[in-house]
N, C-alpha and C positions, 0 to 999 in steps of 0.2 A: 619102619620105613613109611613114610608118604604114602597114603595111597596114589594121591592125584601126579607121584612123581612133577610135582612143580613147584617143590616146596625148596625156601631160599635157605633150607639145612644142611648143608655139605657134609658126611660124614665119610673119610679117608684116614684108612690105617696107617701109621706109622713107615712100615714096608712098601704101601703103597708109594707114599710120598717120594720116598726113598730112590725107587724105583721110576720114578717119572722127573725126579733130578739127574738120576744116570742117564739116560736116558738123553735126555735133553744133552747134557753132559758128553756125550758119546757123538750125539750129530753135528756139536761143538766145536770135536775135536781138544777137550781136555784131558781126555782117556785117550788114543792111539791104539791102532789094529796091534794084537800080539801084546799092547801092555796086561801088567799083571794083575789083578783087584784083589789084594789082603784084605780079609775081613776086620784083620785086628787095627791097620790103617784107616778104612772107612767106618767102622765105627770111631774113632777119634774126627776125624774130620767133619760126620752128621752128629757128636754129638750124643750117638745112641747103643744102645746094646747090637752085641753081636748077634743076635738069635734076629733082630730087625735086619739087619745087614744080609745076613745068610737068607733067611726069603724072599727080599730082595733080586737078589745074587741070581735066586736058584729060579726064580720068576724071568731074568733076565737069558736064560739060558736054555728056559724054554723057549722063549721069544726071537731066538739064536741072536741077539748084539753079546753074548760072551758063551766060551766053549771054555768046557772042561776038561782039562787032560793030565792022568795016571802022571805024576812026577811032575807036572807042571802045573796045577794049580790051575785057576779060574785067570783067561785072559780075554782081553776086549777081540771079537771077532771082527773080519775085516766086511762088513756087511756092504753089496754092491748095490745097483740100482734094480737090476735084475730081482733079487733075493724081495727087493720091498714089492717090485712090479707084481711077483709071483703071490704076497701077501693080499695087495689091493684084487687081483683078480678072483682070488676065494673068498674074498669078506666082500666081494660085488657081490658074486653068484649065493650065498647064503643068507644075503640081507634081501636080496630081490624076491629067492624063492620064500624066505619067511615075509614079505610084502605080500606075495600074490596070496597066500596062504592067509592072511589075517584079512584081507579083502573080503575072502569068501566066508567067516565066522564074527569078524567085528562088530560088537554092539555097540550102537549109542555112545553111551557113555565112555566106551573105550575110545572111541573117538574123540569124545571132548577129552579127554587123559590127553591125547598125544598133542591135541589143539592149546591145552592147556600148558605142556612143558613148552611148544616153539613160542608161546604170548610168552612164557618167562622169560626162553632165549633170549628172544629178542630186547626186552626190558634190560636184561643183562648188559645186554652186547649194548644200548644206550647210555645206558650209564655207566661203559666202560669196565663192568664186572667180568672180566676173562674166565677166571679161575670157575667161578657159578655159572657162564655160559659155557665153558669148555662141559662141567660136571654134568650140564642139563642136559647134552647133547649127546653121554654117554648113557641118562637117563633114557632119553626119547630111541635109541636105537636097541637099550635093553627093553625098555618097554613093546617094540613093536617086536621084538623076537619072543615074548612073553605070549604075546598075541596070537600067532601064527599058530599056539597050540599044540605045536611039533615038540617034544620033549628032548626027542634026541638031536634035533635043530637046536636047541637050546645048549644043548650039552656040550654042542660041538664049538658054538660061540662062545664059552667060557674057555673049554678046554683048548683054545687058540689064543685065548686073552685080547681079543677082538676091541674089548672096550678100552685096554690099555691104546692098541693103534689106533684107535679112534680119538683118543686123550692127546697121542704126540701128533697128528695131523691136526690137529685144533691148535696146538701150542706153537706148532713149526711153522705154519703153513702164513705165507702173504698177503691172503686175501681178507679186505674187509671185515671186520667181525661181526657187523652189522647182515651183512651178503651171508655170512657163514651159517648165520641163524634166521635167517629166513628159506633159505633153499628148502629146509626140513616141510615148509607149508605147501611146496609142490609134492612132497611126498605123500602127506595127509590127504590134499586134494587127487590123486591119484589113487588112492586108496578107498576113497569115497564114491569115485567114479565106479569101479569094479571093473574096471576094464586091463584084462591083464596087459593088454601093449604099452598101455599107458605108465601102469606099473613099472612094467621090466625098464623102459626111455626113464622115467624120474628117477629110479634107484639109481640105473648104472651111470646117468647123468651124475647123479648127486655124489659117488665114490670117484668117478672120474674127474670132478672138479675140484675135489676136495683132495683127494691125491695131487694134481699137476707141480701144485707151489712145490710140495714134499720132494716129489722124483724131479723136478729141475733144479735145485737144488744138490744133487748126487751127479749132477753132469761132470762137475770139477773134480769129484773124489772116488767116482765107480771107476 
């Protein structure tokens, strides 16, 4: 991997992919709350093996948009606005505390890292590159969780799949994509500052704007 993480290499697993067309797919409304998802049907339809499919699947149900149940198989859950609200409020609070946290150990150069992925963003998001600004933006938010030095803050942002919801609010979301990737330079310059107030206002600023488009959206269907 990159070190500078702002490198124009995009590399996304199979299941990944898979998973972020459900996904998408599901906020659609192509899939329906209580529909069924056969492994043996969606691998025909992407095209790919079943073992792709089942990870997938099984990634998706950690993430609850589908539950599993004894005799009934894997069905699309009926995810409300509430359920997403309750998402964005823990990936506010664990993005801000790994902000104030990488404030007080950031070096230099880790700085320019994070300076270096929003110059991509942005370059992205100019020339209309979505799918590389979307990926840079899961870059830069893994990279500052990297930072912060907490290990088991790190653990926890994985074991939540945080950079997936940070992928469908990029993909879903109405705002600008220009605006999308720049917000990230108030984060850095916040970060720079060392000023923890400043910190806590840019994060939950920055999950709070980038949520809105997502949960107004759900008005119609929560």
């Amino acid at each position: 991997m990159a070190k500078t993480g702002a490198s124009r290499v995009v590399r996304i697993t199979i299941s990944e992919q898979i998973k972020e067309q459900l996904i998408e797919d599901i906020f659609h409304h192509k899939y329906k709350p209580g529909e069924k998802m056969v492994e043996s049907n969606l691998a025909k339809e992407f095209n790919v093996s079943q073992t792709s499919i089942r990870e997938a699947l099984r990634s998706l149900i950690a993430m609850g948009f589908l539950e599993s149940e004894p005799f009934k198989g894997i069905t699309v859950r009926s995810l409300s606005k509430e359920d997403l609200v309750e998402v964005y409020t823990v990936r506010g609070t664990l993005e801000t505390l790994a902000a104030t946290l990488a404030a007080e150990r950031i070096s230099d150069e880790e700085i320019k890292r994070l300076e270096d992925i929003c110059d991509a963003m942005i370059k992205a998001s100019e020339e209309g590159d979505v799918p590389l600004r979307i990926k840079l933006n899961i870059n830069f938010h893994e990279a500052l969780m990297q930072v912060s030095g907490n290990k088991l803050l790190v653990k926890l942002y994985e074991y939540l799949q945080f950079a997936t919801w940070s992928m469908m609010t990029g993909t879903l979301s109405t705002m600008d994509s220009i605006t999308m990737a720049t917000r990230h330079q108030k984060i850095v310059a916040a970060i720079k500052s060392r000023d923890q107030k400043k910190i806590e206002i840019a994060m939950k600023d920055h999950i709070a704007s980038g949520s809105k488009p997502v949960l107004d959206s759900m008005e119609t269907t929560s």
